[in-house]
C-alpha positions in Angstrom: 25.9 9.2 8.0 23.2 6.7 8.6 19.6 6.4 6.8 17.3 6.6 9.6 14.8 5.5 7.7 16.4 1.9 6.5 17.5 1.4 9.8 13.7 1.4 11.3 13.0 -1.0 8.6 11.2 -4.5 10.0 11.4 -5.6 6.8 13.2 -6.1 3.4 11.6 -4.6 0.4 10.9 -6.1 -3.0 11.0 -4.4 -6.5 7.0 -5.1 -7.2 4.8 -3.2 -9.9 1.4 -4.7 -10.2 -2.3 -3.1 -10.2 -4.3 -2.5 -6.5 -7.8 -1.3 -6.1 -7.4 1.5 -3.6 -10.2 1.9 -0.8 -10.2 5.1 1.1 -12.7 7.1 2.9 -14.6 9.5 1.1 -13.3 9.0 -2.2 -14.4 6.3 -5.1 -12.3 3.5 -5.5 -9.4 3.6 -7.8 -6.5 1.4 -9.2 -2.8 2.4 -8.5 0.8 0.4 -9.5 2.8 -0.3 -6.5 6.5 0.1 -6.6 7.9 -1.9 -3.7 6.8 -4.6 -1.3 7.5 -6.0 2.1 5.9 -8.3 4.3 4.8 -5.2 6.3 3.6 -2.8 3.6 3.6 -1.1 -0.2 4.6 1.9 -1.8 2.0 2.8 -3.5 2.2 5.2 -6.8 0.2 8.2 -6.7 0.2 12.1 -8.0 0.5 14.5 -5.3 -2.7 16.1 -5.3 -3.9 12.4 -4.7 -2.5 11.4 -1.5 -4.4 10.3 1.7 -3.3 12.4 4.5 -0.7 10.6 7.0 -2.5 8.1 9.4 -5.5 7.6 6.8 -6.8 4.1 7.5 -7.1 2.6 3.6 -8.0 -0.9 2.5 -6.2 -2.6 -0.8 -6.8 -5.3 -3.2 -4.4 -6.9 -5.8 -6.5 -6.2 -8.8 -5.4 -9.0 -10.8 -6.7 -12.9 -10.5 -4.5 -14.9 -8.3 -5.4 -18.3 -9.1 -7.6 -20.5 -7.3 -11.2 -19.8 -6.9 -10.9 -16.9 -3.9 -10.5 -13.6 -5.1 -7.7 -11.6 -3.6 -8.2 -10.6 0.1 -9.0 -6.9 1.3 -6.4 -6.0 3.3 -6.3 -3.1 5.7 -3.7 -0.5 6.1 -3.0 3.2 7.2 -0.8 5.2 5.3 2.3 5.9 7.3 4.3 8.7 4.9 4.7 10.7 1.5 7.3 9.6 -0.8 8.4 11.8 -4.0 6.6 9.3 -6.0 3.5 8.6 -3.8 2.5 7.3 -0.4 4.0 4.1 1.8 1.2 2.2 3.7 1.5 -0.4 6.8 -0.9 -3.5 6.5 -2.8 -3.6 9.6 -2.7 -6.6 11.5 -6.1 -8.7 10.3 -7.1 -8.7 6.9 -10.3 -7.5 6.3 -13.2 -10.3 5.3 
């Protein structure tokens, strides 16, 4: 039988754990570990009573220094399902300023 899921994928994932400041509406900031990356989004890891709702626009940071003298960019994103293990979000097109 075929994963419907994998075959809507635009794009590969990545194994990737590091820290991301977590900007939602409504609720202080906070610092989650992702678990996977693509070029079109993050799993990000979070407790069920936790989770943004599906479609909740949300901005995130890399929380650690990248290098350079520009801190990491804000990036937009809306949170596009629940996982077992937390929530997958879409970057938006634009990254925020």
């Amino acid at each position: 039988m075929m994963n419907l899921v994998s075959d809507r994928r635009l794009h590969p994932r990545l194994p990737f754990e590091v820290e991301v400041e977590l900007y939602r509406p409504d609720c202080p900031t906070c610092v989650v570990r992702t678990e996977d990356l693509s070029n079109g989004g993050v799993l990000l890891l979070l407790e069920a009573t936790d989770r943004p709702a599906i479609g909740t626009q949300v901005r995130v940071r890399v929380s650690i220094p990248l290098g350079g003298d520009d801190g990491a960019p804000l990036v937009d994103a809306t949170v596009v399902r629940h996982t077992d293990d937390g929530v997958a979000i879409r970057f938006d097109e634009t990254p925020a300023s």
